[in-house]
C-alpha positions as CSV (number, residue, x, y, z in Angstrom):
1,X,2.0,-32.4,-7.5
2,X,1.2,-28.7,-7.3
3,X,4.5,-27.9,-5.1
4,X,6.5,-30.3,-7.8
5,X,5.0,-28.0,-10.5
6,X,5.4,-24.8,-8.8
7,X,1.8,-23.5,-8.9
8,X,-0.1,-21.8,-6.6
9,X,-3.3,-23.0,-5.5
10,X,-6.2,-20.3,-5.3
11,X,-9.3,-21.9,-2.9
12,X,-11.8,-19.7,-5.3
13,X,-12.1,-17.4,-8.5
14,X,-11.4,-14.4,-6.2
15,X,-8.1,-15.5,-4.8
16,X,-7.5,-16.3,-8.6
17,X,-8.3,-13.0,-9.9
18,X,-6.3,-11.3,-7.2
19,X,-3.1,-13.6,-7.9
20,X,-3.3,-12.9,-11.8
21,X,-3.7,-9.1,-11.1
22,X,-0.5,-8.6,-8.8
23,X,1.6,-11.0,-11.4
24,X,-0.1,-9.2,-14.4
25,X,0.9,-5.5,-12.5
26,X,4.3,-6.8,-11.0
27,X,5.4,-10.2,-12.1
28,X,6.5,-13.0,-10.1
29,X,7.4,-10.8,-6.7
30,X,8.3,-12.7,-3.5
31,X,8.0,-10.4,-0.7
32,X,7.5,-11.0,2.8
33,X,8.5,-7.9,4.8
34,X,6.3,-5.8,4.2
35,X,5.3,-2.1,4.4
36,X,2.0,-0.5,5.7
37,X,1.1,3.0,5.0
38,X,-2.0,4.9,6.1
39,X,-4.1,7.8,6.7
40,X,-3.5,9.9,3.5
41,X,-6.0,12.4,5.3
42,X,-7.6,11.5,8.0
43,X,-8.3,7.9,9.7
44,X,-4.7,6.1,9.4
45,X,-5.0,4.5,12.6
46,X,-7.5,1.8,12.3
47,X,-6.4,1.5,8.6
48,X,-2.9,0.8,9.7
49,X,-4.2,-1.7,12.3
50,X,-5.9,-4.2,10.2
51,X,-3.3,-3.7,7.5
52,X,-1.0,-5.2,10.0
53,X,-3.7,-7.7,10.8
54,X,-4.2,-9.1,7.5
55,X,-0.9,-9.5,6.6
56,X,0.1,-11.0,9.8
57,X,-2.9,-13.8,8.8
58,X,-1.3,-14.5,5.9
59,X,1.9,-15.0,6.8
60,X,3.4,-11.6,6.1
61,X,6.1,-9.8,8.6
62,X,5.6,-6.5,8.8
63,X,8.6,-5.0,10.3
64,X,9.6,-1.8,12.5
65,X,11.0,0.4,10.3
66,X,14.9,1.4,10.6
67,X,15.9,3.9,13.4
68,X,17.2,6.2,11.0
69,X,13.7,5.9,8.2
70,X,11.8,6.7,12.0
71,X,14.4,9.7,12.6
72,X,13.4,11.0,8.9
73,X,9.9,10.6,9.6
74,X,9.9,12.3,12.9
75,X,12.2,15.0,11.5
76,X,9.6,15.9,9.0
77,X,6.2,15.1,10.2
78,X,7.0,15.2,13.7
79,X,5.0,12.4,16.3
80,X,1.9,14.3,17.3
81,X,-1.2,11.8,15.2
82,X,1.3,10.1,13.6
83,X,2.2,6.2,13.9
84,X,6.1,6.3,12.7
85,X,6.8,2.5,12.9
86,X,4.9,-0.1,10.8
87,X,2.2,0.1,9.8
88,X,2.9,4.0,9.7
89,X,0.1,6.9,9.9
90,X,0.9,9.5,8.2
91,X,-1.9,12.2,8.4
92,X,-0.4,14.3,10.3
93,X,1.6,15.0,6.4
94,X,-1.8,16.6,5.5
95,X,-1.3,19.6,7.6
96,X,1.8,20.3,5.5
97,X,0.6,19.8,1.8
98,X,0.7,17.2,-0.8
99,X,4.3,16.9,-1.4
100,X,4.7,16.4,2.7
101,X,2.3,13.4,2.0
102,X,4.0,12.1,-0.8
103,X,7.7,12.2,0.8
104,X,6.4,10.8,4.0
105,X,5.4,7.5,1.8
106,X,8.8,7.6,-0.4
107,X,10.6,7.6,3.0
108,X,8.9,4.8,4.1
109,X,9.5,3.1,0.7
110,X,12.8,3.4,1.0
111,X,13.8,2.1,4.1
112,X,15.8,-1.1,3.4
113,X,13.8,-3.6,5.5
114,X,10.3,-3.2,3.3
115,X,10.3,-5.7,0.5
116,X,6.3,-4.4,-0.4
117,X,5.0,-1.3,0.3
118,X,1.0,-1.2,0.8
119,X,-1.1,2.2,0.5
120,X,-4.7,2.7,1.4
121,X,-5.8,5.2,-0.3
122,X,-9.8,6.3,0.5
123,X,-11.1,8.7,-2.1
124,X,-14.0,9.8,-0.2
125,X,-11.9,10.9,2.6
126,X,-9.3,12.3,0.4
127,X,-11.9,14.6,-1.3
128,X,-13.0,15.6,2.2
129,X,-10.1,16.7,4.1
130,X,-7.7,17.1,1.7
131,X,-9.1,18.0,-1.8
132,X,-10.0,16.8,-5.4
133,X,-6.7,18.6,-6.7
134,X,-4.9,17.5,-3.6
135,X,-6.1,13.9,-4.4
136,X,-5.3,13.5,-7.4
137,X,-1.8,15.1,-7.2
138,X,-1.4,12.3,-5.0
139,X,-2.3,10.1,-7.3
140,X,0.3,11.1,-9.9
141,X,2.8,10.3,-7.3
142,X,1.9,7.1,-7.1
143,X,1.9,6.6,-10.8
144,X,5.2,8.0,-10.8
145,X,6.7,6.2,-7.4
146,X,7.4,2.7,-9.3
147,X,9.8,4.4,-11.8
148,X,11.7,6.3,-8.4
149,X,12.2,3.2,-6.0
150,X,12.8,-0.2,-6.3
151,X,10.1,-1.7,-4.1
152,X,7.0,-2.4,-5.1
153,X,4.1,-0.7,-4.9
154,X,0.3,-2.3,-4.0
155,X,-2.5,0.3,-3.6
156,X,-6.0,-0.5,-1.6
157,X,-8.5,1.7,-3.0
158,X,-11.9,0.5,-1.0
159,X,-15.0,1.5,-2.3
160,X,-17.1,4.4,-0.7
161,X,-19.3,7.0,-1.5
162,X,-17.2,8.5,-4.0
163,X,-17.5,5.5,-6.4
164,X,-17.6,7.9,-9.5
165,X,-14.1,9.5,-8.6
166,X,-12.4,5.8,-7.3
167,X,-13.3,4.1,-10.4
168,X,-10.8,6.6,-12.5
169,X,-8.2,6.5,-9.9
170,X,-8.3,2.6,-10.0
171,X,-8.3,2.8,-14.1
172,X,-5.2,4.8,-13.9
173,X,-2.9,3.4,-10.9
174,X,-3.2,0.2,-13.4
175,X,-2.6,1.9,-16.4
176,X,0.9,3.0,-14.5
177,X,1.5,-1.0,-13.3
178,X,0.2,-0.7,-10.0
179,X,-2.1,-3.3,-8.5
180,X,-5.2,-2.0,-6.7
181,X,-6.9,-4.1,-4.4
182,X,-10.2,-3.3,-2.8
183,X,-9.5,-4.4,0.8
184,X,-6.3,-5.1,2.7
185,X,-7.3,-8.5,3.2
186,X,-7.5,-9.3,-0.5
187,X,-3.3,-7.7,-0.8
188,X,-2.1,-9.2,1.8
189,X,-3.8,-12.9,0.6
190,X,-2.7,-12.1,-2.8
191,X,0.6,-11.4,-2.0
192,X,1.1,-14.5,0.4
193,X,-0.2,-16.5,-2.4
194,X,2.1,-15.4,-4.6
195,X,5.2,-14.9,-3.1
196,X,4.6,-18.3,-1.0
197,X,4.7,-20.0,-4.1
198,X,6.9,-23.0,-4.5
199,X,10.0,-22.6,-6.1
C-alpha cells in the first residue's frame, strides 16, 4: 500500500524529521551518486571514510570522480594529504587560503558523475587551524554554491565544542536552502530515504 501510494516509510520520528528537512531544503531530489567532501582544515581522512561508509549502507554509490575533475584537483592542490577520488580530502587547500578551499569543493561539484554533493564541515576544527574569519568566509560560499551549480548541496555540521559558533552557521546554511545534518549517517539515511522513494 505504501509503494502504491508513493510514500516513504520512516522507522522513527528521527528518520522523519531528517526526510521532511532535506524535502523542505531541496524538494523531491533523487540522487544516488553521490559526492563526499572532507577535511575543510584538518582531519578529512577518517571523515571521508565513514562518509563513504554510511552512504554505501544505505544504498548510495559513491563514485571515483572523472579523470579530468582528479587532473583539476591535482593541478591545484597537488596529492601530498590529499584524497583526490571520492570521498575527497581536501585539507591540503588550507595551506593555500580560503578561496583554494572553496574551488577545490566547486570542482568536485562539478564533476558530471556526482548527483549529491556532501560537506562535513567541523566548526571547532575550522576555528583552530583555519580561523573564525576563514570559517565563516567559507560559509558564505556555501550559501552562495546552490545558486553557482546545479547539484545539490547537503552540509554535516556535527556538534563539538564550539556549540555557540555551530548553532549560527547551522541557522544560516538553512536560511540559504541548504540541509544540515548532524552526522553523516543521518544524510546519507535521509537521502536514501528519499530518493528511494517509490515512484
Amino acid at each position: 500500500m505504501l509503494r502504491q501510494a508513493g510514500a516513504i516509510e520512516a522507522r522513527n520520528l528521527e528518520e522523519l524529521a531528517d526526510c521532511l528537512l532535506l524535502l523542505q531544503q531541496l524538494g523531491p531530489i533523487r540522487a544516488r551518486n553521490v559526492g563526499i567532501v572532507g577535511g575543510l582544515a584538518d582531519g578529512g581522512g577518517g571523515i571521508s571514510v565513514s562518509g563513504s561508509d554510511a552512504c554505501n549502507d544505505n544504498g548510495l554509490v559513491v563514485p571515483p570522480l572523472r579523470e579530468d575533475t582528479r587532473r583539476r584537483l591535482f593541478d591545484f592542490i597537488g596529492e601530498v594529504g590529499a584524497i583526490l577520488r571520492n570521498p575527497v580530502d581536501v585539507s591540503p587547500a588550507q595551506f593555500k587560503g580560503v578561496d583554494a578551499i572553496c574551488e577545490s569543493i566547486r570542482i568536485v561539484a562539478s564533476d558530471n558523475g556526482i548527483e549529491l554533493l556532501i560537506v562535513q564541515e567541523d566548526v571547532d576544527i575550522m576555528h583552530s587551524y583555519l580561523g573564525v574569519n576563514e570559517a565563516r568566509e567559507v560559509n558564505a560560499f556555501f550559501s552562495r554554491l546552490p545558486r553557482e551549480i546545479r547539484t545539490p548541496l547537503v552540509v554535516v555540521l556535527p556538534v563539538g565544542s564550539a556549540e555557540s559558533c555551530r548553532v549560527p552557521v547551522e541557522e544560516d546554511l538553512l536560511a540559504a536552502g541548504i540541509p544540515v545534518f548532524p552526522t553523516m549517517a543521518r544524510a546519507a539515511r535521509a537521502i536514501s530515504l528519499v530518493s528511494h522513494r517509490p515512484s
